[in-house]
Backbone bond lengths (Angstrom), bond angles and torsions (degrees), N, CA, C in turn:
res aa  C-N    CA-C-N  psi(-1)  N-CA   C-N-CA  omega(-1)  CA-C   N-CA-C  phi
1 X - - - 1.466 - - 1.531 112.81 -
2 X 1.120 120.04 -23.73 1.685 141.02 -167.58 1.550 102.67 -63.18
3 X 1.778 98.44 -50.37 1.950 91.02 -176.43 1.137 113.22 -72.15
4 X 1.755 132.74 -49.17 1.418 120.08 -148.99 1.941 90.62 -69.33
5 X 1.601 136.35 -13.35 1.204 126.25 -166.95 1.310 108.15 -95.54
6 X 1.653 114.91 -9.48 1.422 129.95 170.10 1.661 109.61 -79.79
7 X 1.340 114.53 -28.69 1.351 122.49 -177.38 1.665 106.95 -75.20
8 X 1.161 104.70 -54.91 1.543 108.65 174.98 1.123 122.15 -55.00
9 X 1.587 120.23 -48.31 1.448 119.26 168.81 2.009 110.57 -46.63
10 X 1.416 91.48 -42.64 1.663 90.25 -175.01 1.896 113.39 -58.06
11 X 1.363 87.98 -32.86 1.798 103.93 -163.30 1.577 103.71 -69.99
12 X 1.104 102.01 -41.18 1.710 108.23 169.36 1.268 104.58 -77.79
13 X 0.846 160.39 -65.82 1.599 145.62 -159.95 1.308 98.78 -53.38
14 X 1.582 122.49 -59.00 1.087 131.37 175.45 1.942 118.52 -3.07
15 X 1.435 67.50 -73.73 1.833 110.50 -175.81 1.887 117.47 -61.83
16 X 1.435 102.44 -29.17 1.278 102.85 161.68 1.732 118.30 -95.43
17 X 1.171 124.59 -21.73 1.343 118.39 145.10 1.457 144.00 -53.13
18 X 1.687 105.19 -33.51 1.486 101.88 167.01 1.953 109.65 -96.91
19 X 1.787 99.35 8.82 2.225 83.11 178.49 0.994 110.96 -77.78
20 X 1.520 128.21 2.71 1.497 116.88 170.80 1.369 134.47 -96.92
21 X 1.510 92.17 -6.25 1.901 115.31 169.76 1.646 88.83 -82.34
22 X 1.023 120.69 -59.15 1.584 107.08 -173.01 1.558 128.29 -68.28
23 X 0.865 98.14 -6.81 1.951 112.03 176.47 2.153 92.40 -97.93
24 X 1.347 109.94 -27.80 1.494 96.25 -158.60 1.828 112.92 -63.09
25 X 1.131 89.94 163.67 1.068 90.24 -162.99 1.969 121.99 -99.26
26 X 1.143 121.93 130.62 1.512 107.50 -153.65 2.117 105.36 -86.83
27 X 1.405 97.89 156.99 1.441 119.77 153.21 1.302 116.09 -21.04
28 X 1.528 104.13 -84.42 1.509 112.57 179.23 1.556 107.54 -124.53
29 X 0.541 119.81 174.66 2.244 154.67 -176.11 0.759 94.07 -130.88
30 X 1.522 99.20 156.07 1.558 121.51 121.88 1.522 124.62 -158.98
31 X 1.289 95.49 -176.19 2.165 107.47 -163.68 1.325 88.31 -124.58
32 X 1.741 85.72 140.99 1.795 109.48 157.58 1.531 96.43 -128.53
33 X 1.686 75.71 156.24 1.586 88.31 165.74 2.058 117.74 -75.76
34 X 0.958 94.50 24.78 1.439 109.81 162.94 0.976 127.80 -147.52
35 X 1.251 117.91 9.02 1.992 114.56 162.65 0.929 133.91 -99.90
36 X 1.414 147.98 -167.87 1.245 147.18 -136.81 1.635 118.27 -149.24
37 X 1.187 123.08 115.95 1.246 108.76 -179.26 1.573 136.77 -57.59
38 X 1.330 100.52 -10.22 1.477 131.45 176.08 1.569 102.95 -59.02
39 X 1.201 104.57 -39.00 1.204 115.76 178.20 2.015 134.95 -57.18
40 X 1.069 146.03 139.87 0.860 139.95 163.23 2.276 131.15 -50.52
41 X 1.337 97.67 -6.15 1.124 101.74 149.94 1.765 93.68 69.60
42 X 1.304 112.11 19.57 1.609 110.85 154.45 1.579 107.27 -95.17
43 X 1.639 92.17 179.55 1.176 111.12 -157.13 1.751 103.98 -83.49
44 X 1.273 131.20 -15.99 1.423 133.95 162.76 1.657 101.19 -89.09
45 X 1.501 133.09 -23.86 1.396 120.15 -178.38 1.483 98.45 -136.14
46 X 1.739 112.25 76.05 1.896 112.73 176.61 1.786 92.51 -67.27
47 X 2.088 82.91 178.20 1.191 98.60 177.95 1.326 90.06 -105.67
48 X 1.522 117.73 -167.43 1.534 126.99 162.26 1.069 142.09 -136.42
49 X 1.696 105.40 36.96 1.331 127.40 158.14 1.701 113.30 -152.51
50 X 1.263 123.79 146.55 1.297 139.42 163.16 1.468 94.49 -25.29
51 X 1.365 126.88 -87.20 1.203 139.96 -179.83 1.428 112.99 0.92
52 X 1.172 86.62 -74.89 2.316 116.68 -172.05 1.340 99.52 -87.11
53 X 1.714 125.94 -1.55 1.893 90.93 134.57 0.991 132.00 -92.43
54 X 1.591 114.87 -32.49 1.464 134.84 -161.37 1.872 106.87 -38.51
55 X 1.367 91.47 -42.09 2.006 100.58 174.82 1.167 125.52 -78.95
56 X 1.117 103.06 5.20 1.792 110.53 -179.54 1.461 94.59 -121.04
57 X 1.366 151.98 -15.08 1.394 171.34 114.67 1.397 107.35 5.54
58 X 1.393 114.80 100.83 1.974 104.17 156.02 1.374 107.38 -70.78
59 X 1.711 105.75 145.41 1.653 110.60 155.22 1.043 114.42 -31.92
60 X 1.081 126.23 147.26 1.706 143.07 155.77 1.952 84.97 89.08
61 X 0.908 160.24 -5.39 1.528 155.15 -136.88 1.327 101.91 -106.77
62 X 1.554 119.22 176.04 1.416 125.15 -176.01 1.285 102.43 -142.70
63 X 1.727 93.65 142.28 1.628 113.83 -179.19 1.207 116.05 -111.06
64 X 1.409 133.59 122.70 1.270 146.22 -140.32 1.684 112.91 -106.78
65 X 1.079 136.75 138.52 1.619 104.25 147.61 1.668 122.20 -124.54
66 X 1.098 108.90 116.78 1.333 105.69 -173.61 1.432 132.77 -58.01
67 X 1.098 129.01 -34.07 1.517 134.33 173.59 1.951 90.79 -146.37
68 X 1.315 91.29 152.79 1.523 127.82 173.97 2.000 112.15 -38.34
69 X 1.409 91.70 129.82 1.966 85.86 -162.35 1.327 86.56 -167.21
70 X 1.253 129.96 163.55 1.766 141.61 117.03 1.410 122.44 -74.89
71 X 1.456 94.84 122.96 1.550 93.22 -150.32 1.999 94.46 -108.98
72 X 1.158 118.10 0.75 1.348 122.94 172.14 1.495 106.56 91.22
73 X 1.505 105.51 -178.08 1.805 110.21 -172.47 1.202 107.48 -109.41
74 X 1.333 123.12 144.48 1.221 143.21 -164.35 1.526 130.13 -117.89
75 X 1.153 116.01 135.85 2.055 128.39 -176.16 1.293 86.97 -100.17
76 X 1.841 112.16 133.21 1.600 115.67 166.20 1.241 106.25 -114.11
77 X 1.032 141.96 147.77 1.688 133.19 168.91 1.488 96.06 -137.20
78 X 1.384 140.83 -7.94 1.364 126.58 -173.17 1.707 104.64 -130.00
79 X 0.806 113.06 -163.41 1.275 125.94 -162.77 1.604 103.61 -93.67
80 X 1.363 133.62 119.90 1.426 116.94 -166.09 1.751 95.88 -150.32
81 X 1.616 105.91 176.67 1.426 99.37 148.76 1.393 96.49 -148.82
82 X 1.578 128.13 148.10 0.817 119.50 -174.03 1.777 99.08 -132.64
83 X 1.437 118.95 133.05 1.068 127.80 -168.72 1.564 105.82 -140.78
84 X 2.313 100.08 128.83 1.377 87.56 -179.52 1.535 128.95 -106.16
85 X 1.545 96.46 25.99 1.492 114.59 -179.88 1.632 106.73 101.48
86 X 1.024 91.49 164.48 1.960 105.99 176.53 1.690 91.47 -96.28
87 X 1.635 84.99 147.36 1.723 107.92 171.17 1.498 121.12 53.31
88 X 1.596 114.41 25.66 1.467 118.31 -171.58 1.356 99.34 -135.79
89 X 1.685 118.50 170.32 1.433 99.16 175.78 1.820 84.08 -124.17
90 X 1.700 90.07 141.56 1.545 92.10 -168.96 1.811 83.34 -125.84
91 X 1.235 135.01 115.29 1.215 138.36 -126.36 1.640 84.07 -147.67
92 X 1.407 91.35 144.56 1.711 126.84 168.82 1.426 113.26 -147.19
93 X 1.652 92.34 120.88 1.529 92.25 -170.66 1.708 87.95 -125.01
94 X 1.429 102.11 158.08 1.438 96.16 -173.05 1.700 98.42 -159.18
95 X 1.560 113.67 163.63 1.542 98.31 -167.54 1.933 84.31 -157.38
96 X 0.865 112.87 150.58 1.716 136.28 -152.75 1.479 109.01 36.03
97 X 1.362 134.06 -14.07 1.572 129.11 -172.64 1.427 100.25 -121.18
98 X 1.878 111.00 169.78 1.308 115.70 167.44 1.631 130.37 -63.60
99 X 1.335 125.17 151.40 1.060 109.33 161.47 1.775 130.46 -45.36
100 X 1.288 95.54 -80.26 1.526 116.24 166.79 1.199 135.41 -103.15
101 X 1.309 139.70 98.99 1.196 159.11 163.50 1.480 119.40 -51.76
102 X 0.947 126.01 94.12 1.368 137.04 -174.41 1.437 111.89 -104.87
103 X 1.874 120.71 116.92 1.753 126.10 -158.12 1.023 99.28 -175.20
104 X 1.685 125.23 72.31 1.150 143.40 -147.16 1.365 94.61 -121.15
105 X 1.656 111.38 -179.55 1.905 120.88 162.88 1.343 102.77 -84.74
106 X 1.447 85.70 165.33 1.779 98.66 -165.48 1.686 112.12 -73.33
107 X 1.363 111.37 -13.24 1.539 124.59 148.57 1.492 135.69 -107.35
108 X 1.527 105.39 49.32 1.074 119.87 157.50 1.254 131.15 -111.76
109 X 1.560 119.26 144.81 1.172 134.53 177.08 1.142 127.62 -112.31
110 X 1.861 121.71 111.93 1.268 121.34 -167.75 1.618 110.68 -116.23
111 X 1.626 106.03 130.46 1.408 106.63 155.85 1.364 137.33 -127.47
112 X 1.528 106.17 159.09 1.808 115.05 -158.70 1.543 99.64 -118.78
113 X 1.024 110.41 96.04 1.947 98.63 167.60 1.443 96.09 -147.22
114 X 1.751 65.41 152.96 1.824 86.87 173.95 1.851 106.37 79.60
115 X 1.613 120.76 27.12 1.731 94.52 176.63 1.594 75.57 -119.85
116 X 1.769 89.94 -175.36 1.324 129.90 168.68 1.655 104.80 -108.34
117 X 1.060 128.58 160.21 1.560 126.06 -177.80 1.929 91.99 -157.74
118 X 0.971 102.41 114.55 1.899 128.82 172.29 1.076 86.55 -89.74
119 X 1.564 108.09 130.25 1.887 111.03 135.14 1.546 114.13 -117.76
120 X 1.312 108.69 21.10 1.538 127.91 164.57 1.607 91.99 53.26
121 X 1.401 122.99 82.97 1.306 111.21 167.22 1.246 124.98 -85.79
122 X 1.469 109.50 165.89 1.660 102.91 177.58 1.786 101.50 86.20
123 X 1.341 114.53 19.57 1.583 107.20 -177.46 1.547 76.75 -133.98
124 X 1.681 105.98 174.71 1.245 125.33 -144.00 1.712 91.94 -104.99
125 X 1.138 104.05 -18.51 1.662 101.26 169.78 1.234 119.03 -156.77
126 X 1.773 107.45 86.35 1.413 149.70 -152.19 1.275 93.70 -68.59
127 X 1.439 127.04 162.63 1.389 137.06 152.00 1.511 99.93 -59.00
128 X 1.376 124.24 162.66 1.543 148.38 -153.10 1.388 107.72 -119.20
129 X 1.407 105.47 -79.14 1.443 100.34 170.55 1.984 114.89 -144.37
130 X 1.738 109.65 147.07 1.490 85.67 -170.66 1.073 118.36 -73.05
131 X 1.302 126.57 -44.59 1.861 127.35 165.81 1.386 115.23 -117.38
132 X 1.220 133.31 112.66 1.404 132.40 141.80 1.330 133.75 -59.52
133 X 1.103 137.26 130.78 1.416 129.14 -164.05 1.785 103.74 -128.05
134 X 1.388 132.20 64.55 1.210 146.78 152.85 1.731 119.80 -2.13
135 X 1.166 79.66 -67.06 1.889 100.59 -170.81 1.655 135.69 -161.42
136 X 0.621 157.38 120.54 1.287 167.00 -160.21 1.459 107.54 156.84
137 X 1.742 89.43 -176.61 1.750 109.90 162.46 1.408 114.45 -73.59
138 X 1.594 113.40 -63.64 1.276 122.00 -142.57 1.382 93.86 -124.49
139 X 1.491 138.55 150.47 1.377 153.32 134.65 1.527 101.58 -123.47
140 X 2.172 102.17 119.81 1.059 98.42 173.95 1.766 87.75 -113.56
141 X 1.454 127.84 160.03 1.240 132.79 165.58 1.663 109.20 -137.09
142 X 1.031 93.34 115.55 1.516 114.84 -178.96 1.688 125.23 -110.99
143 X 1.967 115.66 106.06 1.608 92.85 166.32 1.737 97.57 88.54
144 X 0.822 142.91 27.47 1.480 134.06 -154.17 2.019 97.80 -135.49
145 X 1.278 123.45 146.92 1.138 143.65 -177.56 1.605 90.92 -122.96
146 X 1.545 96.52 116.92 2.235 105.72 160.47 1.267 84.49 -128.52
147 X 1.719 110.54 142.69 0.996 112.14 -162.35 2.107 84.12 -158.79
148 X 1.160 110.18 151.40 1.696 119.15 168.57 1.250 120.88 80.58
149 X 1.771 115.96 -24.63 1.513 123.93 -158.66 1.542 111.57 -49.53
150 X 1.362 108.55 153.64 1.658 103.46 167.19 1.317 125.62 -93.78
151 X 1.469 113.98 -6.00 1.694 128.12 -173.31 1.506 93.67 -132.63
152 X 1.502 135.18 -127.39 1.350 136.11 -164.46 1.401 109.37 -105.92
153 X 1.320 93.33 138.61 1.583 119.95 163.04 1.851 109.19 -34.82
154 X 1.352 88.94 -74.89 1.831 125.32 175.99 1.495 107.06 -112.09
155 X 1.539 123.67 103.67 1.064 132.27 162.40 1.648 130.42 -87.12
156 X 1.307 119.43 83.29 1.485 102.81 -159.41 2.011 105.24 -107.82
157 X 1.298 91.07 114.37 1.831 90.28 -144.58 2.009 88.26 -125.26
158 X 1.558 111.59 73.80 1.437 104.80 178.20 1.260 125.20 -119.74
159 X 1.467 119.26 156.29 0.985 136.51 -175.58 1.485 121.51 -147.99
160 X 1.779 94.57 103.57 1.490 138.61 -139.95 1.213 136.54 -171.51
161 X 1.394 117.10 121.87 1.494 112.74 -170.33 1.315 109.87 -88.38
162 X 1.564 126.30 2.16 1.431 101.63 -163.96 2.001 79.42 -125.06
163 X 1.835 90.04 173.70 1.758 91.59 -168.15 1.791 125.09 -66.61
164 X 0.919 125.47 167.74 1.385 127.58 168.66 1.274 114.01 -137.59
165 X 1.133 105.44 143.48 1.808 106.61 -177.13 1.796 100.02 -123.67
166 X 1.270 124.84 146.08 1.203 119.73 -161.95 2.188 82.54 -141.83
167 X 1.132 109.93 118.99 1.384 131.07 165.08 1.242 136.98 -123.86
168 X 1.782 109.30 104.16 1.068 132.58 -171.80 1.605 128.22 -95.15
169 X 1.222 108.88 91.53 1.790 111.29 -177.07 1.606 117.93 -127.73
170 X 1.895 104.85 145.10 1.232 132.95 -164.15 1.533 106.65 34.11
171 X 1.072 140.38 58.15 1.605 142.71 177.45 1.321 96.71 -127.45
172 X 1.914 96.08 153.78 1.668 115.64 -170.28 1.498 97.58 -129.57
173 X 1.122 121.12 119.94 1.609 124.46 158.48 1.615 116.86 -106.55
174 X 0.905 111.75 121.67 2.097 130.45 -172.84 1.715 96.48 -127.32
175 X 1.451 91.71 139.95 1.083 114.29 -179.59 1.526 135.45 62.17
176 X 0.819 100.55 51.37 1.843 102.77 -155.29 1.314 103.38 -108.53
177 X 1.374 109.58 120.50 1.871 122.60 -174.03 1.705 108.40 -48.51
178 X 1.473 127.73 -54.05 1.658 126.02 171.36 1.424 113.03 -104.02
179 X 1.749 127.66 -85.84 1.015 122.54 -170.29 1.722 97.16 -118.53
180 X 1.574 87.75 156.41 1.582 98.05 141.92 1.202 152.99 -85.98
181 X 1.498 108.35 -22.07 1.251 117.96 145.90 1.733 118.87 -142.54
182 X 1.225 124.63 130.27 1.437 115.57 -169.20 1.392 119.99 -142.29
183 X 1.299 118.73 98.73 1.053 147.52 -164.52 1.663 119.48 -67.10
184 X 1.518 137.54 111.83 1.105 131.00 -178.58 1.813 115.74 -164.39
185 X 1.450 104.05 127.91 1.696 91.92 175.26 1.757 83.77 -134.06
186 X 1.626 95.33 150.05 1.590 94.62 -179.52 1.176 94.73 -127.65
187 X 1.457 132.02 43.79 1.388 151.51 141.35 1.728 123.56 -76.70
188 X 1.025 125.49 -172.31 1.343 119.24 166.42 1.997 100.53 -102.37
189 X 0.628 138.37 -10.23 1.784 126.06 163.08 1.464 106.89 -51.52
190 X 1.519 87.17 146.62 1.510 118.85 168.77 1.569 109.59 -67.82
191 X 1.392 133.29 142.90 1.456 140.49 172.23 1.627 95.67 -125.51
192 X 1.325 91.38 107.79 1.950 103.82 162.75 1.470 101.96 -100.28
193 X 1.514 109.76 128.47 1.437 115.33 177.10 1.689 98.23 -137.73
194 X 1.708 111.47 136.66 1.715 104.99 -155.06 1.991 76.40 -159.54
195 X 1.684 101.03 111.34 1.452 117.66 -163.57 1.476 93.47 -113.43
196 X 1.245 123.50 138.52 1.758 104.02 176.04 2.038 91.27 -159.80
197 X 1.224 130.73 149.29 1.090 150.15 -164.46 1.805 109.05 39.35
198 X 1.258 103.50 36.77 1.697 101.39 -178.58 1.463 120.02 -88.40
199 X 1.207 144.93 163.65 1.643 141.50 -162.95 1.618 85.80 -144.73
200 X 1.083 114.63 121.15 1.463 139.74 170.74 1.351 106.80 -119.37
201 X 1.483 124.69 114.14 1.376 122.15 162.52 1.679 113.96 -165.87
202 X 1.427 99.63 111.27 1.581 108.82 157.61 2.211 87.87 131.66
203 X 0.978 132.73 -22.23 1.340 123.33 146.33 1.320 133.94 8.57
204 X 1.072 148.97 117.38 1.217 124.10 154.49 1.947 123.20 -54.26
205 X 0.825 100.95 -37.64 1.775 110.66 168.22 1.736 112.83 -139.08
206 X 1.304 116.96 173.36 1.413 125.88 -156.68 1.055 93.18 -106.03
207 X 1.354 114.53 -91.50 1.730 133.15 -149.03 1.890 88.25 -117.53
208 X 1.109 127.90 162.11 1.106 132.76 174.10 1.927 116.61 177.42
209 X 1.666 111.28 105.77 0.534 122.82 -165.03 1.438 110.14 -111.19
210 X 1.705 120.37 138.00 1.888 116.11 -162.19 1.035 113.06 -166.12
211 X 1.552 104.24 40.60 1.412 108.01 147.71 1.620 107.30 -150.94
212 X 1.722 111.28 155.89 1.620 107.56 -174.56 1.641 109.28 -47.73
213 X 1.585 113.99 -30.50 1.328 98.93 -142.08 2.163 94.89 -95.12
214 X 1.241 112.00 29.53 1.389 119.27 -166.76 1.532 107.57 -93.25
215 X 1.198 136.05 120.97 1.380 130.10 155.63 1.426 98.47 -124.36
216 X 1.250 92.86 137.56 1.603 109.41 176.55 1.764 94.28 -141.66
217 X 1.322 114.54 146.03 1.488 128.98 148.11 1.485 120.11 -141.55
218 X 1.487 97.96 151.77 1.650 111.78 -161.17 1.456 108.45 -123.22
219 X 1.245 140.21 141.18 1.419 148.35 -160.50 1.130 122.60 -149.24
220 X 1.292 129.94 149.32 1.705 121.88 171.39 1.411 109.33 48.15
221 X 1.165 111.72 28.82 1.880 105.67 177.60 1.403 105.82 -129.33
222 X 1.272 112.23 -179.18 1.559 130.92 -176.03 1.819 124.05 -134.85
223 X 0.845 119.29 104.13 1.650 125.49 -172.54 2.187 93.34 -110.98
224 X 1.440 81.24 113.77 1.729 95.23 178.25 1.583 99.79 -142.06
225 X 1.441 115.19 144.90 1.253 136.86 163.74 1.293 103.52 66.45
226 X 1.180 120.67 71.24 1.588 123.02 -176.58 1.737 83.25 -118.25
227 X 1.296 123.62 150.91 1.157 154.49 -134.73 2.079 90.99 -128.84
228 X 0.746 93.48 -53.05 1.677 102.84 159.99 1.673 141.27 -106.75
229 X 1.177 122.22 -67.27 1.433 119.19 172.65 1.124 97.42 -157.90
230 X 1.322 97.64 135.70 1.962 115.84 -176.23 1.883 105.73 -63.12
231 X 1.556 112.79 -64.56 1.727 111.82 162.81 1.945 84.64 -139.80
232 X 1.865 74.79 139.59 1.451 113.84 -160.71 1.855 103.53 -125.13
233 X 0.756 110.39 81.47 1.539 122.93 170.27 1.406 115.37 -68.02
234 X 1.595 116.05 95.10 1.649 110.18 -178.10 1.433 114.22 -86.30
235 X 1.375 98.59 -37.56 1.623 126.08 -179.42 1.543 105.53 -142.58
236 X 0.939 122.38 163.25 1.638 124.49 167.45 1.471 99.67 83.57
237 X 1.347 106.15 -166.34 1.298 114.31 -169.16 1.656 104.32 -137.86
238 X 1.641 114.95 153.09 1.582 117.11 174.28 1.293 97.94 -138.05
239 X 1.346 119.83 153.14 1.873 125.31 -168.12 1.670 75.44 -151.30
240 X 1.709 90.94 120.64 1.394 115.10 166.93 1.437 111.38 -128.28
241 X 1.470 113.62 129.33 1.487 126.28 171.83 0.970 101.06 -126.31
242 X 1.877 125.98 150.48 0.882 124.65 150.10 1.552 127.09 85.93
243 X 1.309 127.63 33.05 1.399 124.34 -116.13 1.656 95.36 -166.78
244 X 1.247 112.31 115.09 1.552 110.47 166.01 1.791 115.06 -97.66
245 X 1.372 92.29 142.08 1.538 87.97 -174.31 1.902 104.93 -132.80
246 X 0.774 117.74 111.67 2.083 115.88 -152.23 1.602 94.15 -140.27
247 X 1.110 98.42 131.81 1.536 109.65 160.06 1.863 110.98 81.18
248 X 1.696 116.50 30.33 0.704 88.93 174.27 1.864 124.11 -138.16
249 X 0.948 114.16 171.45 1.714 104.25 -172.11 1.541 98.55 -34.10
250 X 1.149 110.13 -87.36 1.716 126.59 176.67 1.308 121.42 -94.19
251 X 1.034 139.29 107.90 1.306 141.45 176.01 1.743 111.37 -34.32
252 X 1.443 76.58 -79.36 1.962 107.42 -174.05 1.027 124.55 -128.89
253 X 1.140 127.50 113.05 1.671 142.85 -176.69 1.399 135.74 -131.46
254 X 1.260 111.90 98.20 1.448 139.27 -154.54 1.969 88.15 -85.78
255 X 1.385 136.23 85.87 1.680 122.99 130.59 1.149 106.40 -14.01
256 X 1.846 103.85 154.10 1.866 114.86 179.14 1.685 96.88 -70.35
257 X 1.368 138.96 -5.56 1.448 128.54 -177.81 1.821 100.55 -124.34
258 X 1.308 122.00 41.23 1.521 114.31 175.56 1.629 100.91 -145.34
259 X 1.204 120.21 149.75 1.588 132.81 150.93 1.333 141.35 -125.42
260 X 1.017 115.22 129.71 1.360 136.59 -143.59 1.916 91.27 -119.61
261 X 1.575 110.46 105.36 1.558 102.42 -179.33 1.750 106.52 -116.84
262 X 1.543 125.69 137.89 1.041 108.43 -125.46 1.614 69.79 -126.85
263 X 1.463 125.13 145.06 1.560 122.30 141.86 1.563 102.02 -170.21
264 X 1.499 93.30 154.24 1.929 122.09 -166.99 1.529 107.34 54.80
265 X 1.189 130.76 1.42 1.631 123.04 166.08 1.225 98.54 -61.14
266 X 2.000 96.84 142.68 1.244 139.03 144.10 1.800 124.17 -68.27
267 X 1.405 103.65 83.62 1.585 95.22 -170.83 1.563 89.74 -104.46
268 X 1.701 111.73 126.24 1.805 130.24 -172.44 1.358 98.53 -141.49
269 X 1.386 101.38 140.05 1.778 117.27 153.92 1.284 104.19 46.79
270 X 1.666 136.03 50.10 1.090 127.67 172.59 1.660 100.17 -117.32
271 X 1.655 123.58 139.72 1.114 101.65 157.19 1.595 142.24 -42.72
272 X 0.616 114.02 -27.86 1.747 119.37 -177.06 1.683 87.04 -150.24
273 X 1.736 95.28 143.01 1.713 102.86 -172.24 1.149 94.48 -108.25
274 X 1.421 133.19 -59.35 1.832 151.91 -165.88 1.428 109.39 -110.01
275 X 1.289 123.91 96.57 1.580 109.82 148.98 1.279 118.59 -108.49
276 X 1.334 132.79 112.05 1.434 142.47 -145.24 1.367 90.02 -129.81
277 X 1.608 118.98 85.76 1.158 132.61 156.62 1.495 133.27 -72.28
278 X 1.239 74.92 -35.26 1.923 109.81 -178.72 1.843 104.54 -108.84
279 X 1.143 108.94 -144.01 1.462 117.83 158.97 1.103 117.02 -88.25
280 X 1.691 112.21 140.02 1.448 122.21 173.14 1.285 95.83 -125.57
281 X 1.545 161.68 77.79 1.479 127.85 178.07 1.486 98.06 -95.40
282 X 1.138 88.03 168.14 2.019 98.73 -167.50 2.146 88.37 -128.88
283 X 1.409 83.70 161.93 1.166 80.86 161.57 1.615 115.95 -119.68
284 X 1.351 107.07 37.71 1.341 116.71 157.79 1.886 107.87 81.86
285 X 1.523 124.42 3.22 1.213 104.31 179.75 1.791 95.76 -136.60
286 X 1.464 104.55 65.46 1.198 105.64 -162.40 2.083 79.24 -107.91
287 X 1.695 106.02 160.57 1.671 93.97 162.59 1.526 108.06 -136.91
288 X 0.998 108.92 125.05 1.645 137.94 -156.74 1.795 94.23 -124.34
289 X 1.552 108.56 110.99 1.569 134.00 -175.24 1.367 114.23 -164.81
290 X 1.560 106.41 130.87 1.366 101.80 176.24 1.585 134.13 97.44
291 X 1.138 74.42 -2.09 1.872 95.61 -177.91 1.691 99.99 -107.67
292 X 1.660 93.50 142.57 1.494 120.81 173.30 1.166 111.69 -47.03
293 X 1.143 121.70 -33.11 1.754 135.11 -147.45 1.245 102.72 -153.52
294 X 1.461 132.64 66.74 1.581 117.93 -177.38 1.703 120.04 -47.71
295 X 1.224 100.33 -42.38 1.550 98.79 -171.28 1.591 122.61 65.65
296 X 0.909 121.25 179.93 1.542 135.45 169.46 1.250 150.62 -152.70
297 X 1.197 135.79 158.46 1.492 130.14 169.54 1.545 132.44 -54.69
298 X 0.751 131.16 118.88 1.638 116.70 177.58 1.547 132.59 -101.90
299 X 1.667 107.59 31.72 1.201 95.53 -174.82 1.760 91.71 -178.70
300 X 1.098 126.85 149.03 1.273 116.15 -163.12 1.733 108.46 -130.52
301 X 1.807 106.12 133.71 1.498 107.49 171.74 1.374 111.40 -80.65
302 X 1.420 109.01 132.70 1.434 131.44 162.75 1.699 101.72 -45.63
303 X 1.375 124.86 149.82 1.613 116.00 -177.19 1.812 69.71 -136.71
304 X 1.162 126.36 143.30 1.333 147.90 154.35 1.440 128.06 -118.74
């Protein structure tokens, strides 16, 4: 009687030694538009939503999507990257809430490339905003289409003492109910925000920065047909080079507490080009034509 109760004792121990390989949690995932969250969220058994990998996801890990799906909207609190592949549309559509919710540790680093983000405009209960960014270190967004929202494209809304850096590359936001990107911590932390090959058009405002402790600069991009101000400095500061800005109410608009520093922009066909409420300095080789209201710079960068 002694062995088969010696065997069992073995069979159970066994069994509690390997439940923590089977609960553990993997590197990477991934979602199809045909799998199941039931699933373990590998690449022969995906899940089929962001959601139902994110928990099967180690910190620091990456979420994949294998073929073309809507994969739903997502809460981040850890450190992730989530990627929806090249040449596919790996899609989040969402209707009264944000896409992505970003409420991470204060040393975390999150990345977004490769989605599409719907806020289904023109419906009676629009998506809100395409990314919010809560908390963390880092938001990088890479490659990404926001498109319909009724509030921001890029919502970066923190409250935090330690820094954040917010990195924006080759992405297009259209149609966006307030801003496209809008920058704010009502903490004492620093907000670095650094925008470069982005296409902004149809917005009510562009860039918009509103708090002292905000620097953002934008490059190689284009902000057209904004309904309000292409980059709107309430507080903080925005440094634009390089940069076409066409078709819009106000180009650039410096508040008595924001600066707006201007060089190699294309400012065209906007009602008002310069409103330099605040600081505007240019570094003098900016070209401003075509506008209702040219306006101007008020203060000039040294070029060395």
């Amino acid at each position: 009687m002694k062995r088969p109760i010696t065997q069992l004792c073995l069979s159970f121990l066994l069994l509690l030694a390997l439940s923590p390989m089977a609960f553990a949690q993997a590197t990477r995932t991934w979602v199809s538009g045909v799998g199941d969250d039931a699933n373990p969220c590998s690449r022969t058994a995906p899940c089929k939503t962001w959601a139902g990998a994110i928990s099967k996801t180690a910190a620091g890990g990456e979420m994949d999507a294998l073929d073309p799906g809507g994969f739903g909207a997502l809460t981040i609190t850890k450190a992730i990257t989530l990627d929806g592949g090249g040449g596919q549309v790996a899609s989040i559509l969402v209707s009264g809430t944000d896409g992505i919710v970003v409420n991470a540790g204060a040393g975390d680093t999150i990345i977004l490339r490769n989605l599409r983000l719907n806020g289904i405009s023109g419906t009676g209960s629009g998506g809100l905003n395409g990314i919010t960014f809560l908390a963390g270190q880092q938001l990088v967004v890479e490659n990404c289409e926001i498109f319909g929202f009724t509030q921001n494209a890029i919502n970066v809304n923190l409250n935090q003492t330690t820094t954040a850096n917010v990195v924006v590359h080759n992405s297009n936001f259209t149609l966006i109910g307030q801003n496209a990107a809008s920058f704010t911590n009502s903490n004492t932390g620093n907000v670095f925000g650094s925008l470069s090959n982005v296409a902004i058009r149809g917005a009510v405002s562009g860039v918009t920065t509103s708090s002292a402790n905000v620097f953002v600069d934008i490059s190689n991009s284009t902000v057209a047909q904004t309904t309000g101000f292409g980059l709107h400095a309430v507080f903080g500061s925005i440094s634009a080079e390089n940069n076409m800005l066409t078709g819009n109410t106000t180009a650039v608009r410096a508040e008595s507490n924001g600066t707006v520093r201007l060089s190699n922009n294309g400012i065209y066909n906007n009602v008002t080009g310069v409103r330099a409420v605040g600081s505007v300095p240019s570094a003098t080789n900016n070209r401003n034509a075509g506008n209702t209201v040219a306006g101007a710079p008020n203060g000039t960068i040294t070029i060395q």
